[in-house]
Backbone as XML, in Angstrom:
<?xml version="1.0"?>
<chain id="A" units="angstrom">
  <residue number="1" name="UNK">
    <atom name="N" x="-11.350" y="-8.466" z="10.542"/>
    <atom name="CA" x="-11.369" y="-7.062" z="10.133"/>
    <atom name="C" x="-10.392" y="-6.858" z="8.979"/>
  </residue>
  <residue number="2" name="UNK">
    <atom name="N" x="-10.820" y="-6.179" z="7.757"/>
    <atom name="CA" x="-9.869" y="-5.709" z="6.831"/>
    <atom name="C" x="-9.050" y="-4.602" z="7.084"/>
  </residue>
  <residue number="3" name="UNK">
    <atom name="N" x="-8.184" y="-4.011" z="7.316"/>
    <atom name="CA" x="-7.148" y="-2.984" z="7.242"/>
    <atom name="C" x="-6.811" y="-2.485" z="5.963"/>
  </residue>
  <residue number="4" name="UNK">
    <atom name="N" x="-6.746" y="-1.535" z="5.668"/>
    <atom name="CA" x="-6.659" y="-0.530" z="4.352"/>
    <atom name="C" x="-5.729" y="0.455" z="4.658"/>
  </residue>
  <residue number="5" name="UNK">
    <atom name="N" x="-4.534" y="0.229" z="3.755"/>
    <atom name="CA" x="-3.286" y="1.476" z="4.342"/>
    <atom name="C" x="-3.433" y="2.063" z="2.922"/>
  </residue>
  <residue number="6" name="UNK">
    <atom name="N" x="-2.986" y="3.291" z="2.964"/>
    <atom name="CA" x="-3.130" y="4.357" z="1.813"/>
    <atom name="C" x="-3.835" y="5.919" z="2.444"/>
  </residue>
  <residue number="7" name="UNK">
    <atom name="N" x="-3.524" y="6.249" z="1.057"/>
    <atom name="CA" x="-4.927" y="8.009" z="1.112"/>
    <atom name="C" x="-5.646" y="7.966" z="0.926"/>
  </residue>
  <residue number="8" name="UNK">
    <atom name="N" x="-6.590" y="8.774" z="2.033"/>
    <atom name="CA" x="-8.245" y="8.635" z="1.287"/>
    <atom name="C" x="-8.636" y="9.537" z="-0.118"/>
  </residue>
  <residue number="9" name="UNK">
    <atom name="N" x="-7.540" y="10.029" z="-0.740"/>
    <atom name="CA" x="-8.046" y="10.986" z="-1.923"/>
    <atom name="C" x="-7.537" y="10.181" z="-3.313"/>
  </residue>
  <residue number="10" name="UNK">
    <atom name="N" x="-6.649" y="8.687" z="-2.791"/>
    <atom name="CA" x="-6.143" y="8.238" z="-3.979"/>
    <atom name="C" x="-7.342" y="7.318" z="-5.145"/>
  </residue>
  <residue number="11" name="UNK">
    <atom name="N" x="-7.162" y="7.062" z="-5.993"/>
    <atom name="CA" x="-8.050" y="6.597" z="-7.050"/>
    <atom name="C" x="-8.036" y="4.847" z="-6.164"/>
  </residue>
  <residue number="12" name="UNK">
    <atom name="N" x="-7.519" y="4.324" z="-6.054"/>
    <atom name="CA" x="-7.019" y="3.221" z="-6.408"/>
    <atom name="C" x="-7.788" y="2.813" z="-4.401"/>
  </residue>
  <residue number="13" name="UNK">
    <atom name="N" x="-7.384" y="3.374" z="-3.911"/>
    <atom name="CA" x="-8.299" y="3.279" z="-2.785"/>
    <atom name="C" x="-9.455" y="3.606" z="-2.291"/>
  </residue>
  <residue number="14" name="UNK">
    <atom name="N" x="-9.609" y="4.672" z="-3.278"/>
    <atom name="CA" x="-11.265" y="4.575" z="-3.087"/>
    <atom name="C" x="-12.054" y="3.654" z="-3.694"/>
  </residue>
  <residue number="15" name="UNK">
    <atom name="N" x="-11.006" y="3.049" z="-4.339"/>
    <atom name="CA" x="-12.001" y="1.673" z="-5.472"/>
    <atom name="C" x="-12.317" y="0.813" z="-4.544"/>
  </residue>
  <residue number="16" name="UNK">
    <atom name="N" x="-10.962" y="0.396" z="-3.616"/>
    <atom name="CA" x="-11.381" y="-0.195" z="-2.657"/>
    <atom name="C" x="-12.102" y="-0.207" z="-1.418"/>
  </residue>
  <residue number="17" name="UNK">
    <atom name="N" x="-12.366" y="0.708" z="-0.777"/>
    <atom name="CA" x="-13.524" y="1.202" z="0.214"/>
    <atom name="C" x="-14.567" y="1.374" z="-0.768"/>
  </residue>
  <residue number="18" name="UNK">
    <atom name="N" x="-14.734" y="1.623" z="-1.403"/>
    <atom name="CA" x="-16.366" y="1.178" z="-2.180"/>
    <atom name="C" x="-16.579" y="-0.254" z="-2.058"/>
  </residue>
  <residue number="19" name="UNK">
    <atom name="N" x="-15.725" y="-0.808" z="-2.895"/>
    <atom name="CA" x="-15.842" y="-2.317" z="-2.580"/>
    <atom name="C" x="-16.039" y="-2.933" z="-1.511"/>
  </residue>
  <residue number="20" name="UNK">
    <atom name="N" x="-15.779" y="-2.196" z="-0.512"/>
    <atom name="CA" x="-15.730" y="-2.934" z="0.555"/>
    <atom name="C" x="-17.164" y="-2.516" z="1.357"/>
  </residue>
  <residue number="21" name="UNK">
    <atom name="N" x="-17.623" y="-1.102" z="0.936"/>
    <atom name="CA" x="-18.595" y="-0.627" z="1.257"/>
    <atom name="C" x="-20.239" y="-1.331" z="0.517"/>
  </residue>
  <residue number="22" name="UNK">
    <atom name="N" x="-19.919" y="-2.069" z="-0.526"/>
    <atom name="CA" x="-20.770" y="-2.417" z="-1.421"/>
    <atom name="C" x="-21.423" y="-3.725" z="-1.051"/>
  </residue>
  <residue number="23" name="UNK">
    <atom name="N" x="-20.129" y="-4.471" z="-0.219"/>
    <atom name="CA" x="-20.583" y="-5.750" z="0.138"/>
    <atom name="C" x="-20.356" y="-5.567" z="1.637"/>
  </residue>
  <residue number="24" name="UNK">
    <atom name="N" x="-20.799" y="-4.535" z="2.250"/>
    <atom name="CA" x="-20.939" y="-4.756" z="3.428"/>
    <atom name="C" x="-19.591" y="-5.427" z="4.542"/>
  </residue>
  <residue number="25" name="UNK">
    <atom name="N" x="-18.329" y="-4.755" z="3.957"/>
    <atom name="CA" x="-17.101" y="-5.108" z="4.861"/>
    <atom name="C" x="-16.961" y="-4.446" z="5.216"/>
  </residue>
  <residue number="26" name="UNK">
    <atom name="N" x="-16.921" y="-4.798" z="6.825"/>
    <atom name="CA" x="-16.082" y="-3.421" z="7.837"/>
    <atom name="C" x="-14.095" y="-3.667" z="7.445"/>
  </residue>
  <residue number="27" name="UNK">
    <atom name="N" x="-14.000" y="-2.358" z="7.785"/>
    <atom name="CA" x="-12.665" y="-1.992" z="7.667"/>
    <atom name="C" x="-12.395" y="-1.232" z="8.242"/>
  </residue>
  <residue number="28" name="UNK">
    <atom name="N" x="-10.789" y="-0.629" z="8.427"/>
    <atom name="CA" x="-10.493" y="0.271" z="9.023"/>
    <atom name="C" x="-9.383" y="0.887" z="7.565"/>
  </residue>
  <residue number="29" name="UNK">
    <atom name="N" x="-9.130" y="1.949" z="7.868"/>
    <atom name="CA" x="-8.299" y="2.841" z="7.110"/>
    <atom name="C" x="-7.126" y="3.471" z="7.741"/>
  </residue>
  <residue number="30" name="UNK">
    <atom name="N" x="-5.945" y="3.206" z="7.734"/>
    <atom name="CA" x="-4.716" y="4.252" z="8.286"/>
    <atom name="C" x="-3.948" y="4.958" z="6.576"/>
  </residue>
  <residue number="31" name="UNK">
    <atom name="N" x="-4.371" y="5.942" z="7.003"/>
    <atom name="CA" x="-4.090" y="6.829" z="6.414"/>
    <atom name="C" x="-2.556" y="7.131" z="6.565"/>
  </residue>
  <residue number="32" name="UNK">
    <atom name="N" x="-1.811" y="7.226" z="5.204"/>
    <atom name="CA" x="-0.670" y="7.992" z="5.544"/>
    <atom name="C" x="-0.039" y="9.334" z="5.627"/>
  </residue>
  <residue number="33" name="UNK">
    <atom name="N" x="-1.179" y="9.835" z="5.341"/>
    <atom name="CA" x="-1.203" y="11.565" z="5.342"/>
    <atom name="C" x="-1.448" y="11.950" z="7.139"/>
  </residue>
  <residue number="34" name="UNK">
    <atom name="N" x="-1.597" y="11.032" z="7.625"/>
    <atom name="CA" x="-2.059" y="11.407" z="9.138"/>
    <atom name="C" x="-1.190" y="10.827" z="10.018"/>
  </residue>
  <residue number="35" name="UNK">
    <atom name="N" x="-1.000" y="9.387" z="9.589"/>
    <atom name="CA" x="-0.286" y="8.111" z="10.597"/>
    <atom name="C" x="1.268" y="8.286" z="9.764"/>
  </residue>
  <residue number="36" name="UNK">
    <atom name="N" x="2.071" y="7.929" z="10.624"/>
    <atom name="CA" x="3.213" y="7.364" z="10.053"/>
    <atom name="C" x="3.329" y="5.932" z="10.347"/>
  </residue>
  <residue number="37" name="UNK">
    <atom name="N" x="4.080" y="5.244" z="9.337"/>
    <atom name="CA" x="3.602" y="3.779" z="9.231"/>
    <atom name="C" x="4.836" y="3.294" z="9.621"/>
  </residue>
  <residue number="38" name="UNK">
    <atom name="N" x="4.922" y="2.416" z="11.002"/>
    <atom name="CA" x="6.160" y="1.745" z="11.328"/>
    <atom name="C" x="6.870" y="1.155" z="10.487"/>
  </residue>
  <residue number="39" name="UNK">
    <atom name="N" x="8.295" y="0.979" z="10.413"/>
    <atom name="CA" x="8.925" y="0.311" z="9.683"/>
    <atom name="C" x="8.468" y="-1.536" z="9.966"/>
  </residue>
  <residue number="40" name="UNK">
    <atom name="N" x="8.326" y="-1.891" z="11.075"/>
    <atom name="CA" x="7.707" y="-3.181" z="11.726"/>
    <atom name="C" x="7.220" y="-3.427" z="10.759"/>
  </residue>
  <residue number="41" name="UNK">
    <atom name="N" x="6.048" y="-2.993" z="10.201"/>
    <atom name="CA" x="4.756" y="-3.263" z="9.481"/>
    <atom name="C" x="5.186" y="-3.205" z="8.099"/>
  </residue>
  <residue number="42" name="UNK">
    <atom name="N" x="6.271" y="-2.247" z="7.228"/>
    <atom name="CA" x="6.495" y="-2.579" z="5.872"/>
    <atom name="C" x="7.364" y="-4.050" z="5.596"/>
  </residue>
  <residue number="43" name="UNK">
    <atom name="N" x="8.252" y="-3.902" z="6.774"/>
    <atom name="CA" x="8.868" y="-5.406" z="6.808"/>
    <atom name="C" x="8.220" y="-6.371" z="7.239"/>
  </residue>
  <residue number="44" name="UNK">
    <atom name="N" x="6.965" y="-6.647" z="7.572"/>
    <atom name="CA" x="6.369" y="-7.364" z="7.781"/>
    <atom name="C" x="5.848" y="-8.086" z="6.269"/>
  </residue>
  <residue number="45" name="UNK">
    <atom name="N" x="5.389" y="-6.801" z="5.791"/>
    <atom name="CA" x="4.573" y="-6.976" z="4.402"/>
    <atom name="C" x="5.507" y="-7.388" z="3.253"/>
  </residue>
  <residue number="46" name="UNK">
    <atom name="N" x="6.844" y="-7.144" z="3.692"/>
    <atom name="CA" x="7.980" y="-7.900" z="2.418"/>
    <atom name="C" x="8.199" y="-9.153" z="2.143"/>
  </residue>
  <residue number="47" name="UNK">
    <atom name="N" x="7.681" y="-9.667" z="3.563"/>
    <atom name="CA" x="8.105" y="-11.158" z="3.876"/>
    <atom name="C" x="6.762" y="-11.973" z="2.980"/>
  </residue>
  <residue number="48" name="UNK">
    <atom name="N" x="5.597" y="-11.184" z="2.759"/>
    <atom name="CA" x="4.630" y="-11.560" z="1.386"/>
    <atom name="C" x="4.401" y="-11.114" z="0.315"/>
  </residue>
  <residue number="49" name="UNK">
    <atom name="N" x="5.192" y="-9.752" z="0.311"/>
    <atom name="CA" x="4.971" y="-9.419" z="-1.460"/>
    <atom name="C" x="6.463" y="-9.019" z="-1.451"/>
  </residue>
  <residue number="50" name="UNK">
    <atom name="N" x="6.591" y="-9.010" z="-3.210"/>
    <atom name="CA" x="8.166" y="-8.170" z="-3.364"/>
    <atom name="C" x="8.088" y="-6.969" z="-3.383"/>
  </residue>
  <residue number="51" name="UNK">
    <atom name="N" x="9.685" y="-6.859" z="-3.062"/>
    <atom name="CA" x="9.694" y="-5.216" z="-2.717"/>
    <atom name="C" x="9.398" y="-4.268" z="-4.037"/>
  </residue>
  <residue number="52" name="UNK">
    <atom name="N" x="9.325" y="-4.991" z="-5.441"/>
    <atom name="CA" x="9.049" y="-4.209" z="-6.385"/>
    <atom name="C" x="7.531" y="-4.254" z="-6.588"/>
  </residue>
  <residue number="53" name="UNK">
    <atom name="N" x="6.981" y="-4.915" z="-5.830"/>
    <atom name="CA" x="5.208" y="-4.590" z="-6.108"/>
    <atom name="C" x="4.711" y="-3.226" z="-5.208"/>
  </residue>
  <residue number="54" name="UNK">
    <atom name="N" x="5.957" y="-3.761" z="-3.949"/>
    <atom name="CA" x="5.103" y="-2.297" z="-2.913"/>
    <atom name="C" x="5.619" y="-1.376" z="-3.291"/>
  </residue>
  <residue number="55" name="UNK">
    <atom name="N" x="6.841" y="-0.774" z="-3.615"/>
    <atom name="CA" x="7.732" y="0.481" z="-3.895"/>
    <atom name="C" x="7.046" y="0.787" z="-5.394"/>
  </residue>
  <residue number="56" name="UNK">
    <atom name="N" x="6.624" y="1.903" z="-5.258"/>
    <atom name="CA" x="5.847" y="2.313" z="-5.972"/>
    <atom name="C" x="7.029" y="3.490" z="-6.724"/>
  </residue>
  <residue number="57" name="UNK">
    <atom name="N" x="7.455" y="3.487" z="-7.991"/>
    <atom name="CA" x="8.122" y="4.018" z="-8.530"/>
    <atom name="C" x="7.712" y="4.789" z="-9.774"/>
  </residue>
  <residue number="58" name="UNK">
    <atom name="N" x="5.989" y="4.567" z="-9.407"/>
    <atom name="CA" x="5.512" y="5.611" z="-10.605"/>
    <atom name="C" x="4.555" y="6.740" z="-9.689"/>
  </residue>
  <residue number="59" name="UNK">
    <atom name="N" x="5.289" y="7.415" z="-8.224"/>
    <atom name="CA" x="4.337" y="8.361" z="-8.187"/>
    <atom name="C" x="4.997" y="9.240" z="-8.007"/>
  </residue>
  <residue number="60" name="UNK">
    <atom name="N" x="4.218" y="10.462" z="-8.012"/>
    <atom name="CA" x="4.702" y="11.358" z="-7.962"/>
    <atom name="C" x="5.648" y="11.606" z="-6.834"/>
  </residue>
  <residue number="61" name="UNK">
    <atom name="N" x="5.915" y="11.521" z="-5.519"/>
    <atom name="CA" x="6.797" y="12.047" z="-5.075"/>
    <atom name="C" x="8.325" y="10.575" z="-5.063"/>
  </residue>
  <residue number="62" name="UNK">
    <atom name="N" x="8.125" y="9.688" z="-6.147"/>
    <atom name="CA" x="9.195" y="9.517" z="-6.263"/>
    <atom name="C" x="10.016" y="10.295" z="-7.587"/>
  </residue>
  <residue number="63" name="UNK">
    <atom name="N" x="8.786" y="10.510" z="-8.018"/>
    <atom name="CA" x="9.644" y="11.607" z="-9.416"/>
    <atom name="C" x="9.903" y="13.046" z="-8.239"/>
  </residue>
  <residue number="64" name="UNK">
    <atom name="N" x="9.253" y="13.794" z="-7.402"/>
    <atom name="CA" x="9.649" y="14.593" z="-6.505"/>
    <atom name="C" x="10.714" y="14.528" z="-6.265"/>
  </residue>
  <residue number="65" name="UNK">
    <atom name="N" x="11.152" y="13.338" z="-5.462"/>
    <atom name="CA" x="12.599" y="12.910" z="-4.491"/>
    <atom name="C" x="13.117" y="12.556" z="-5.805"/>
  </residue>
  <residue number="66" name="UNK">
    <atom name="N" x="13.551" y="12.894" z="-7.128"/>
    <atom name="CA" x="14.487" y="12.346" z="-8.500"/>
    <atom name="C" x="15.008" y="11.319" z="-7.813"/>
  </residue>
  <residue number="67" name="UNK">
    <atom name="N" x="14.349" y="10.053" z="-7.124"/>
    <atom name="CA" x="14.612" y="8.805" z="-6.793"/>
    <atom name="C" x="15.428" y="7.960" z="-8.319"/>
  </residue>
  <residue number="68" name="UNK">
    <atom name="N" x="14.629" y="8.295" z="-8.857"/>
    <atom name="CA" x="15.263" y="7.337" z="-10.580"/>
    <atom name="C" x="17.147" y="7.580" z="-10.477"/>
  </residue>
  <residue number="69" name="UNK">
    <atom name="N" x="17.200" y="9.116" z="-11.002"/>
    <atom name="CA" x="18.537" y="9.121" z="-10.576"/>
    <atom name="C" x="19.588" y="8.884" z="-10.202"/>
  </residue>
  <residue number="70" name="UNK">
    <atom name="N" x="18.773" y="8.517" z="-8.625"/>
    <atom name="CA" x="19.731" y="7.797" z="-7.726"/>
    <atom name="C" x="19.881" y="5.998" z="-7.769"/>
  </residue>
  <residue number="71" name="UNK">
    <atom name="N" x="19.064" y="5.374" z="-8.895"/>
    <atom name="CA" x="19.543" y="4.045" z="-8.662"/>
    <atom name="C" x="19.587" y="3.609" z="-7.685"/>
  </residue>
  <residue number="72" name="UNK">
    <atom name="N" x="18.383" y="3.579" z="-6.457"/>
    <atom name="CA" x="18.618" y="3.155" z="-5.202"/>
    <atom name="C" x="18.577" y="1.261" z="-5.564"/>
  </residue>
  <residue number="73" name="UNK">
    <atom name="N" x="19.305" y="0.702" z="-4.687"/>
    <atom name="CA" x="19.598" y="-0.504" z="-3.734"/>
    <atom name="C" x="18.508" y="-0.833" z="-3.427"/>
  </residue>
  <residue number="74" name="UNK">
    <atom name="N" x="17.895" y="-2.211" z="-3.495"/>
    <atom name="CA" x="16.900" y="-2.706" z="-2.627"/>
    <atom name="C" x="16.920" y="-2.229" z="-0.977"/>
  </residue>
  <residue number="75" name="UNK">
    <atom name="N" x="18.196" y="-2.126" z="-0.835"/>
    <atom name="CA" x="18.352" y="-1.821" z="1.216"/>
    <atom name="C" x="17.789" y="-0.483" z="1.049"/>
  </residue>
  <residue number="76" name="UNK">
    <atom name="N" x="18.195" y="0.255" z="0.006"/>
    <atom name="CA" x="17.847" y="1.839" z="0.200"/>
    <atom name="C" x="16.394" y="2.114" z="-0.133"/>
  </residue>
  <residue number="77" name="UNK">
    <atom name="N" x="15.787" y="1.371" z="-1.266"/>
    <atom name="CA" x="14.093" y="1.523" z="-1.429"/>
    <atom name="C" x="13.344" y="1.388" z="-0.657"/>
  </residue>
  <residue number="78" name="UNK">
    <atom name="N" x="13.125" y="0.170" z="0.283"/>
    <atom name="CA" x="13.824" y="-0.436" z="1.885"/>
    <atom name="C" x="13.576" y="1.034" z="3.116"/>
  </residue>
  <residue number="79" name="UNK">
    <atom name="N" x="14.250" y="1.591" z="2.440"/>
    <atom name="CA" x="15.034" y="2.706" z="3.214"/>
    <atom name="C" x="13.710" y="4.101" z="3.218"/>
  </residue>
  <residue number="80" name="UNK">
    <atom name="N" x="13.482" y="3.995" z="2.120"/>
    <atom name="CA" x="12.683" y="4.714" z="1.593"/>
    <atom name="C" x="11.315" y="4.661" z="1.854"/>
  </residue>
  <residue number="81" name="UNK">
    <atom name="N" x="11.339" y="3.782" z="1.972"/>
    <atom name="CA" x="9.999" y="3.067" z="1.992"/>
    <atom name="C" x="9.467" y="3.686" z="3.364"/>
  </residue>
  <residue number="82" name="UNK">
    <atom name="N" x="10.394" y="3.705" z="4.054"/>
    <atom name="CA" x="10.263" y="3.470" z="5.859"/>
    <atom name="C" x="10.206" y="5.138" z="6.009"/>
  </residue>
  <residue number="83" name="UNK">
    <atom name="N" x="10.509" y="5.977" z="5.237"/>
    <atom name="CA" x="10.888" y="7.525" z="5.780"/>
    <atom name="C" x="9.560" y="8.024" z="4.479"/>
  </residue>
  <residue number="84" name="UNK">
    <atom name="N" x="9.480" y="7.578" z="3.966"/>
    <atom name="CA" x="8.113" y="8.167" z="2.529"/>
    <atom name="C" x="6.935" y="7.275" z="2.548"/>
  </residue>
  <residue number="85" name="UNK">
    <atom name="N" x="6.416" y="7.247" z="3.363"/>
    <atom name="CA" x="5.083" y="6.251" z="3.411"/>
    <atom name="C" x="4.307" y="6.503" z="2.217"/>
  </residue>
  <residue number="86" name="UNK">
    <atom name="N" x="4.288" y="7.369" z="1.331"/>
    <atom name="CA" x="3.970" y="8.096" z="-0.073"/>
    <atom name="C" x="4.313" y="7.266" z="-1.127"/>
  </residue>
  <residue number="87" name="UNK">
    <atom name="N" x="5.407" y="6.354" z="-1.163"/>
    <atom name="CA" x="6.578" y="5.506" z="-1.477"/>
    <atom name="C" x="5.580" y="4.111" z="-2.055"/>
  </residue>
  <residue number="88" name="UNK">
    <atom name="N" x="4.390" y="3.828" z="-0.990"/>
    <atom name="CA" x="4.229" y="2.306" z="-1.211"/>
    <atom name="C" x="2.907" y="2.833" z="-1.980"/>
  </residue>
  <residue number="89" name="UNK">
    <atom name="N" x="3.020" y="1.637" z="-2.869"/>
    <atom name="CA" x="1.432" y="1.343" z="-3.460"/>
    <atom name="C" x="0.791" y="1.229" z="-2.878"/>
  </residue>
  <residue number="90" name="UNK">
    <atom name="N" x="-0.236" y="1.742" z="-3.650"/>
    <atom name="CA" x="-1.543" y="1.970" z="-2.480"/>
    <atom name="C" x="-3.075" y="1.186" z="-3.604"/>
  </residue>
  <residue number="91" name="UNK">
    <atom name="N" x="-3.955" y="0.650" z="-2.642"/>
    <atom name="CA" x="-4.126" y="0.809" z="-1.400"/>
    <atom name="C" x="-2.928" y="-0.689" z="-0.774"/>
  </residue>
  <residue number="92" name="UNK">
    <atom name="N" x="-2.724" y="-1.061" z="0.277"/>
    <atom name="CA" x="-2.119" y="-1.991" z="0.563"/>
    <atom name="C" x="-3.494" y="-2.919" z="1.947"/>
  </residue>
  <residue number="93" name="UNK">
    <atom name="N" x="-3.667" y="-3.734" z="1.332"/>
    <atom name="CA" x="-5.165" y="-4.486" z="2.544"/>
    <atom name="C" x="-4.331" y="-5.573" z="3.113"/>
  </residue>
  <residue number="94" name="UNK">
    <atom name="N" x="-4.794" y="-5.614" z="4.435"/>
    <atom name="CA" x="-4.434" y="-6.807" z="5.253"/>
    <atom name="C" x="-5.808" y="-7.784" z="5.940"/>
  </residue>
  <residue number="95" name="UNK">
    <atom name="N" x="-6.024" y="-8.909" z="5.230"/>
    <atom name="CA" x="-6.984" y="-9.545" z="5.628"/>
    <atom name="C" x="-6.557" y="-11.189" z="6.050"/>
  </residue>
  <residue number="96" name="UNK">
    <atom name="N" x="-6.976" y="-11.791" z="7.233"/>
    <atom name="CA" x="-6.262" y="-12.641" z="7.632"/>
    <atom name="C" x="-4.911" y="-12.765" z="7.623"/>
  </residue>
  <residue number="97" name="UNK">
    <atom name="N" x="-4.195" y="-13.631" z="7.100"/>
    <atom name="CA" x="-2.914" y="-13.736" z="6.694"/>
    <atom name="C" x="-2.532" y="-13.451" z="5.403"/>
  </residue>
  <residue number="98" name="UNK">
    <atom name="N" x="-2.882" y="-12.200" z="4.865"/>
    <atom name="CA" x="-2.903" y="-11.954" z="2.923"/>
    <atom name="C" x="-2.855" y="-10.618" z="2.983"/>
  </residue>
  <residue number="99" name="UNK">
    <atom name="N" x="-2.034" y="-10.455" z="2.595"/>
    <atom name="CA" x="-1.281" y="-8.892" z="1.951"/>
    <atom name="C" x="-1.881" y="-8.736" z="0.733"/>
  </residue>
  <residue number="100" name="UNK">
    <atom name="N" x="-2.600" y="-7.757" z="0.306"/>
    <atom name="CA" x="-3.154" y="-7.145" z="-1.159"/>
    <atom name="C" x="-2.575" y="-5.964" z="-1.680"/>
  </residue>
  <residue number="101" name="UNK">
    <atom name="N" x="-1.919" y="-5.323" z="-2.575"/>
    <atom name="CA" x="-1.430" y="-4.947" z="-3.337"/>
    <atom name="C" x="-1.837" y="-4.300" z="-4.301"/>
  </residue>
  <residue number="102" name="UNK">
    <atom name="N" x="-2.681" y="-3.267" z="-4.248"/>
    <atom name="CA" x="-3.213" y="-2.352" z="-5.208"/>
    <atom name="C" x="-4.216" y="-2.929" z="-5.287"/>
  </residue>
  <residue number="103" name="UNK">
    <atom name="N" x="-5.235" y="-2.561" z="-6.184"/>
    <atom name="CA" x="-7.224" y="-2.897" z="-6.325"/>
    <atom name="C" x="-6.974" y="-3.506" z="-7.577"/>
  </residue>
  <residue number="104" name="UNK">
    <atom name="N" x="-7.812" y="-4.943" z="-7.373"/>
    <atom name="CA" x="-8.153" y="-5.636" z="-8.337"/>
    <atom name="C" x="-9.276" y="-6.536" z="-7.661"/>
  </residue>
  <residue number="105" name="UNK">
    <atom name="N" x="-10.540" y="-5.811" z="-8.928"/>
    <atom name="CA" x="-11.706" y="-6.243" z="-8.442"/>
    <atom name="C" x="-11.997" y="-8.054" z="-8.214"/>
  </residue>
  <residue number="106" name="UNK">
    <atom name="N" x="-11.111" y="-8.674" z="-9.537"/>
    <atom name="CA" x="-11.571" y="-9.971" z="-9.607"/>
    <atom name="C" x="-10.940" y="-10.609" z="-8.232"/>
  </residue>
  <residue number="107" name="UNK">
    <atom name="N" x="-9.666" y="-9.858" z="-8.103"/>
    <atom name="CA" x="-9.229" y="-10.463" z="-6.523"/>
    <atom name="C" x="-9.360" y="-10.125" z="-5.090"/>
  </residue>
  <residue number="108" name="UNK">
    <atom name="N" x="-10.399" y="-9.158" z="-5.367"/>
    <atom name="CA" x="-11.043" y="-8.201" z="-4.430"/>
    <atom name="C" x="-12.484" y="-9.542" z="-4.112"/>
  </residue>
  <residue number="109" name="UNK">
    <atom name="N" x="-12.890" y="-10.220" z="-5.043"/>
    <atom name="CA" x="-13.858" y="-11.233" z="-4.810"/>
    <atom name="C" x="-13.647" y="-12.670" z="-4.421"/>
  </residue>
  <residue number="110" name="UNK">
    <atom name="N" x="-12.696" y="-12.714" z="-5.003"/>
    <atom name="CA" x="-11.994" y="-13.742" z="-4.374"/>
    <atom name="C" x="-11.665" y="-13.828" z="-3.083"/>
  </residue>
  <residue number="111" name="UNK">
    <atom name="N" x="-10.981" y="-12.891" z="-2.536"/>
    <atom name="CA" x="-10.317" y="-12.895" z="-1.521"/>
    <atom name="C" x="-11.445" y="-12.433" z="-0.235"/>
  </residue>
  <residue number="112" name="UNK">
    <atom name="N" x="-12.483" y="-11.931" z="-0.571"/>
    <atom name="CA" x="-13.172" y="-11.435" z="0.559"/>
    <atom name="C" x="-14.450" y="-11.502" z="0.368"/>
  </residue>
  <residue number="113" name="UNK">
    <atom name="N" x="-15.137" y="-12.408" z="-0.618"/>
    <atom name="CA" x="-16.738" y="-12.838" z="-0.605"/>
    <atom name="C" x="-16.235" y="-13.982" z="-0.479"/>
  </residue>
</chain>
C-alpha cells in the first residue's frame, strides 16, 4: 500500500493522487488538516531524507510563523516540524521501505511501475 501525507487542496499532491489514480495504485491519504502527525513518524522519515528536503521553508505558514527570523537550529526545525505539520513538504509517500519527497513524475515511475 502507498501512504500519501499532505493536503488534499495542495498542487503538488494532487499531482500525486492522479498519478497514482492513473495507474491504478491504491493508496491511502492522511491528511494534515484533519490528522495530526506523530512526531514517531517525522523522525522516522529523517533517518531517510534530510531534514532540509522535508522542512519546507518556502510556505506560507513558515513566512506566517516569521520562522526566517528566527534562524531556527536543526533541533528547533525538528521542533517545528512536530507542532506545524504545515511545516513538511508535501506530498511526503511511503512505499515499501522509500520515503518520497515532493512529486516527481520521472520518479513517480520508477519507483512504483
Amino acid at each position: 500500500m502507498i501512504n500519501v501525507y499532505g493536503i488534499k487542496n495542495c498542487d503538488s499532491v494532487k499531482k500525486a493522487i492522479k498519478f497514482f489514480k492513473a495507474h491504478d495504485l491504491e493508496y491511502t491519504l492522511f491528511d494534515f488538516k484533519t490528522e495530526n502527525l506523530p512526531c514517531e513518524k517525522i523522525n522516522s522519515w529523517l533517518t531517510q531524507v534530510e531534514l532540509k528536503t522535508l522542512f519546507n521553508a518556502r510556505s506560507t505558514t513558515y513566512r506566517n510563523l516569521k520562522l526566517k527570523a528566527m534562524n531556527l537550529s536543526e533541533k528547533e526545525q525538528k521542533e517545528y516540524l512536530c507542532k506545524e505539520n504545515l511545516l513538511i513538504k508535501r506530498p511526503v509517500v511511503e512505499y515499501k521501505d522509500e520515503v518520497i519527497v515532493g512529486f516527481n513524475e520521472e520518479k513517480y515511475q520508477r519507483s512504483f511501475l
